[in-house]
C-alpha positions as CSV (number, residue, x, y, z in Angstrom):
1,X,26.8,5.2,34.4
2,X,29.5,2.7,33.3
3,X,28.3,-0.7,32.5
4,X,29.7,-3.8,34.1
5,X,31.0,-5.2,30.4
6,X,32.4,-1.4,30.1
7,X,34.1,-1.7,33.2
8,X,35.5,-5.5,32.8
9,X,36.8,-4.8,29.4
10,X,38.7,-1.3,29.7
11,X,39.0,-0.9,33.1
12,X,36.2,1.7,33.0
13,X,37.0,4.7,35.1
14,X,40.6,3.5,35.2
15,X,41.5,4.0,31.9
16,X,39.5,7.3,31.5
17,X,41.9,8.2,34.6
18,X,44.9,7.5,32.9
19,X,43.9,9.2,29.4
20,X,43.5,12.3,31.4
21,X,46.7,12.2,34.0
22,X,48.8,10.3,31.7
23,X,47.8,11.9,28.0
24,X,46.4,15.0,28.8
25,X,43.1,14.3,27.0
26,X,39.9,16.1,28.2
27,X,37.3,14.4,30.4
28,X,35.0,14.5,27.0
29,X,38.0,13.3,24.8
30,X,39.2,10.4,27.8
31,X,35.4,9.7,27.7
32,X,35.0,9.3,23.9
33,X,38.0,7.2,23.4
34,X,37.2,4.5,26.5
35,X,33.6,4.5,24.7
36,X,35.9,3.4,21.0
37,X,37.6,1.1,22.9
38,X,34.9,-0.6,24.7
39,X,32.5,-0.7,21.7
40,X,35.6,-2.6,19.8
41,X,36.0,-4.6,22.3
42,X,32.6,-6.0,22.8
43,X,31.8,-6.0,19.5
44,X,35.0,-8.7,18.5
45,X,34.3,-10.7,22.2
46,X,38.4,-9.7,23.2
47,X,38.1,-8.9,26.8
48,X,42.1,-9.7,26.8
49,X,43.5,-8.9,23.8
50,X,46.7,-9.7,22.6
51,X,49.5,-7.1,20.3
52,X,48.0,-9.5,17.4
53,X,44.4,-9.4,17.7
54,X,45.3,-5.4,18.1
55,X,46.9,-5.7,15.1
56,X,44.3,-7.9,13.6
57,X,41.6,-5.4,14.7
58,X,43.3,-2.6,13.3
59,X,43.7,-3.9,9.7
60,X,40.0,-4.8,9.5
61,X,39.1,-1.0,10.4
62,X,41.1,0.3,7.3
63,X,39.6,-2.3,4.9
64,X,35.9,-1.1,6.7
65,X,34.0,1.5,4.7
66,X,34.3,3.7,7.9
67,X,35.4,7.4,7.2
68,X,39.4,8.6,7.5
69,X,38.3,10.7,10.6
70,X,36.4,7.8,12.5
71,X,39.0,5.7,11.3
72,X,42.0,8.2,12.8
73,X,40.2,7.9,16.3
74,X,39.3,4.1,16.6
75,X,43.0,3.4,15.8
76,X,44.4,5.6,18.3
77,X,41.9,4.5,20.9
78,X,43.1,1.0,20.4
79,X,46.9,2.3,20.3
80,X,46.2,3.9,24.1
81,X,44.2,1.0,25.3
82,X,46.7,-1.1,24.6
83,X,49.4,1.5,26.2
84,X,47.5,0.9,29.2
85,X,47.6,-2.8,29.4
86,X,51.4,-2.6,28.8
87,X,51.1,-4.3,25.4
88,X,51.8,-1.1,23.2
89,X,51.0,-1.2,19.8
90,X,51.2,1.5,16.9
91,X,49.2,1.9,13.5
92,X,50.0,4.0,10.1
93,X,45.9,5.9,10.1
94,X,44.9,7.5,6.9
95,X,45.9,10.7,5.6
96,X,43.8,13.4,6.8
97,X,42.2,15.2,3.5
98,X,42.5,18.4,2.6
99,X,38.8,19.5,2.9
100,X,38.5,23.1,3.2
101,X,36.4,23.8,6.4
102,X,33.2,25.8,6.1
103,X,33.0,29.2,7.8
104,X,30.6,32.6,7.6
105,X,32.0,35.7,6.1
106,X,31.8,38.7,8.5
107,X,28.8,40.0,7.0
108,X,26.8,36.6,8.0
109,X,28.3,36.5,11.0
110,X,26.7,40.1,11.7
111,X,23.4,39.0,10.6
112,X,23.7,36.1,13.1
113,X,24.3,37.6,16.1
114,X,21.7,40.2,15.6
115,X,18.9,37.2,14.9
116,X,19.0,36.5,18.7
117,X,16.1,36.4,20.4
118,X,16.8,37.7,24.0
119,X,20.3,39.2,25.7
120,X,21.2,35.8,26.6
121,X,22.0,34.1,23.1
122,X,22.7,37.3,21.9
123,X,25.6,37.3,24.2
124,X,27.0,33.5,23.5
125,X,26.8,34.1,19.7
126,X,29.0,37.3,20.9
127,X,31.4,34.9,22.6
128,X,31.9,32.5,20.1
129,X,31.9,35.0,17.4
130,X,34.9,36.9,18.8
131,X,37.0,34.4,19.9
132,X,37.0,31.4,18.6
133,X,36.3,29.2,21.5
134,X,35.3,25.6,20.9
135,X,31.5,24.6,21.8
136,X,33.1,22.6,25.1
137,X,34.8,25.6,26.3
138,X,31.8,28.2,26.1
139,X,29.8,26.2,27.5
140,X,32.3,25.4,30.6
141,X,33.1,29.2,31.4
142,X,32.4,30.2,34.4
143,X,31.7,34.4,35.8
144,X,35.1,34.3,37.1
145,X,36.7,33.4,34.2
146,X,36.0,36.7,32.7
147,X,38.5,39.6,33.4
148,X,37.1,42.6,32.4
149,X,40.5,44.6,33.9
150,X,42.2,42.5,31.6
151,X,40.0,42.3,28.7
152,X,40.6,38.5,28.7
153,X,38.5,35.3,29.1
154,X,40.4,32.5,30.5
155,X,39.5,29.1,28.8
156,X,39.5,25.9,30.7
157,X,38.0,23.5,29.9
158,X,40.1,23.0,26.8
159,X,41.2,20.4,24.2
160,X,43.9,18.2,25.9
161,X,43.2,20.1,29.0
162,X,45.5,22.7,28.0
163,X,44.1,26.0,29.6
164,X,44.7,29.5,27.9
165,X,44.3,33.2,28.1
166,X,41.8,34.5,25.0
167,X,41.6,38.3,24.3
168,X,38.2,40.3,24.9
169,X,37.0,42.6,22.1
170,X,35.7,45.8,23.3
171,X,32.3,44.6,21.7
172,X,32.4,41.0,23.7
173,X,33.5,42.8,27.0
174,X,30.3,45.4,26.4
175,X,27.9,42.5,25.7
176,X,28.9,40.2,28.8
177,X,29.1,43.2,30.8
178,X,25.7,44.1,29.9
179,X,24.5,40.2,30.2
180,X,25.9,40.0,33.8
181,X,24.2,43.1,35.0
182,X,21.0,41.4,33.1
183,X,21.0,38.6,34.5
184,X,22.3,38.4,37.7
185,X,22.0,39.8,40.9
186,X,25.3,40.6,43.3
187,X,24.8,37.5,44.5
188,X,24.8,35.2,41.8
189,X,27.8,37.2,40.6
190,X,30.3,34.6,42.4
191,X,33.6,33.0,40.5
192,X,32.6,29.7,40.2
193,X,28.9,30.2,38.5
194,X,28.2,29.4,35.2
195,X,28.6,32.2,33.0
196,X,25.8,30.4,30.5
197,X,22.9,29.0,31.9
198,X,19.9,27.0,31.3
199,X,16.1,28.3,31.6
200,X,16.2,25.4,34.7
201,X,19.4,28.0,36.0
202,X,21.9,24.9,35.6
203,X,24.8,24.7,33.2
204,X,23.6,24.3,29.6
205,X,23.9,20.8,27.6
206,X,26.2,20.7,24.1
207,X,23.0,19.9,22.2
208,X,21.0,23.2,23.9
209,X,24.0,25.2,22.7
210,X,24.0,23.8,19.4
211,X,20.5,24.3,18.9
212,X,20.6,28.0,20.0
213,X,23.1,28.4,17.3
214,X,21.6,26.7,14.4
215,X,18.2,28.2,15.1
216,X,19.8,31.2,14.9
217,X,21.7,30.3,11.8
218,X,18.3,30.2,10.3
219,X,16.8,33.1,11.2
220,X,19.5,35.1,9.6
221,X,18.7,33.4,6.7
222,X,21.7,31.9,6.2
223,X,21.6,29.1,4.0
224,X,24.2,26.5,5.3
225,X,23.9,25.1,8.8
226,X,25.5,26.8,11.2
227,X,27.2,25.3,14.7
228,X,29.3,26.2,16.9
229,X,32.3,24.8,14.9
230,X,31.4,26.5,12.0
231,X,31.6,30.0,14.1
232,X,35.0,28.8,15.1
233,X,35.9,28.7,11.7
234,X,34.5,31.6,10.9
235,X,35.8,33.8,13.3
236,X,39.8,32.1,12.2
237,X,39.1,33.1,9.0
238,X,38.3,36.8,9.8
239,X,41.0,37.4,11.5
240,X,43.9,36.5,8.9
241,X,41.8,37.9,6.6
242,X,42.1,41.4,9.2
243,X,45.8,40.4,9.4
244,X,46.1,38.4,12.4
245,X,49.4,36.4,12.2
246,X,49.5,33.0,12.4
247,X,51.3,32.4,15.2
248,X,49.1,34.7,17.5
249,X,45.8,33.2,15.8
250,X,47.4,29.7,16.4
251,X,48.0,30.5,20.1
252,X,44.2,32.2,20.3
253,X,42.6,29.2,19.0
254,X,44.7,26.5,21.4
255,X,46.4,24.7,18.3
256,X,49.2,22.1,19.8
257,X,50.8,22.3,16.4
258,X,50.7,25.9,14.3
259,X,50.6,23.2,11.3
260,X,47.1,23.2,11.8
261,X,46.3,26.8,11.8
262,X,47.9,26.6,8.5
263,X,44.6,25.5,6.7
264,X,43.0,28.8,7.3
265,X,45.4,30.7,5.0
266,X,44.0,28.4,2.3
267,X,40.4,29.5,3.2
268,X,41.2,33.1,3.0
269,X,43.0,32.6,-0.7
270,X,40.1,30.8,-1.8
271,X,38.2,34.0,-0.5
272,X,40.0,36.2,-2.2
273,X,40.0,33.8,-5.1
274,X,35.8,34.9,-4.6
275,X,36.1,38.3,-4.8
276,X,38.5,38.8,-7.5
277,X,36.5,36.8,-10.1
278,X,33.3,39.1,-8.7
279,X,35.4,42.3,-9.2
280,X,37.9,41.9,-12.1
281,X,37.2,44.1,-14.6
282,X,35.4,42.2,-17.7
283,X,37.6,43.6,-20.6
């Protein structure tokens, strides 16, 4: 529940209203960004503020010791809050860097899924393992959001509320048609249940998904921590390194911008970077 400072400062509901209708962000996104905002807000006493104390506001983040990401996100919260006053304001943010993200090779990502302890995680390490869904969409699916006549698994619940159509490996389509059949009766079996589910039956939290996966993560005895993020990454990686295209692998994963997708290419050099200094002949 919204507090009553939340609610005077930002306009509360309000403005997590407009992020959605008017930006297209995702209730968690419109949710994070009101939180930014509100947490600014309160924490320089501006319950009005002014283009100037935005602007004001805004140069003390950069000189702050914050990171370029968290940095990136407070800015553009302040640039939308103050969209929505009708006091618009915009901000050069720091450079993203060019940090190569982590990922599992295929191998690992065999030895994960195998490490699960019942049907049940076996088949949402399946999921995110074979398409490349974000943590918030898994989680979201719902049983009629799986088309086995189509081999396809509609997503959502998705960044910037764009929905889209991911393909169904035969392997996925086996394992969730296996799960259903597991563990729910005809019926359960209704569109609008939750694919994943709780021991209490109800939707799963991001942290119980999270901790499925890095328990898993460790034991496979992989070393690094795995999350759902890091599956994501993984599973972009196998597939232009199995000669996905880019364009198709941007359009599986929900990029807004194929620019993106582009850092993946980079991974899989540096992978085969790997493997020709392991294999090169030694002359």
């Amino acid at each position: 529940m919204e507090s009553s400072m939340e609610i005077g400062l930002t306009n509360g509901q309000g403005f997590r209203a407009w992020l959605m209708t008017e930006k297209g962000l995702s209730e968690n996104w419109a949710k994070n960004t009101s939180w930014y905002v509100n947490r600014l807000l309160v924490r320089e006493d501006m319950p009005f503020p002014e283009k100037t104390d935005a602007e004001a506001l805004a140069f003390k983040l950069l000189q702050s010791d914050l990171s370029k990401s968290h940095k990136r996100n407070m800015l553009k919260a302040i640039e939308h809050y103050m969209q929505y006053i009708g006091k618009p304001v915009h901000f050069k943010k720091p450079t993203k860097g060019k940090r190569l993200p982590r990922y599992l090779t295929q191998d690992e990502l065999r030895k994960l899924v195998r490490s699960a302890r019942n049907y049940r995680e076996f088949a949402l390490l399946t999921v995110f393992c074979t398409t490349g869904a974000r943590l918030n969409e898994v989680r979201m699916l719902n049983i009629g959001d799986v088309n086995f006549g189509r081999r396809a698994i509609t997503v959502r619940c998705a960044k910037l509320s764009r929905d889209r159509e991911v393909p169904m490996s035969e392997d996925c389509e086996r394992v969730l048609k296996a799960y259903v059949e597991r563990y729910f009766s005809n019926d359960e079996r209704v569109p609008s249940a939750s694919l994943f589910k709780s021991l209490r039956g109800t939707r799963p939290s991001p942290h119980a998904i999270s901790d499925v996966v890095r328990k898993c993560g460790k034991r496979a005895g992989i070393t690094q921590r795995v999350s759902p993020h890091v599956l994501r990454h993984s599973f972009a990686t196998a597939m232009i390194g199995n000669g996905c295209d880019l364009f198709h692998l941007s359009d599986i994963l929900g990029h807004t911008n194929i620019e993106t997708t582009t850092i993946y290419l980079h991974v899989n050099n540096e992978a085969r970077r790997l493997a020709f200094d392991k294999g090169v002949p030694r002359i």
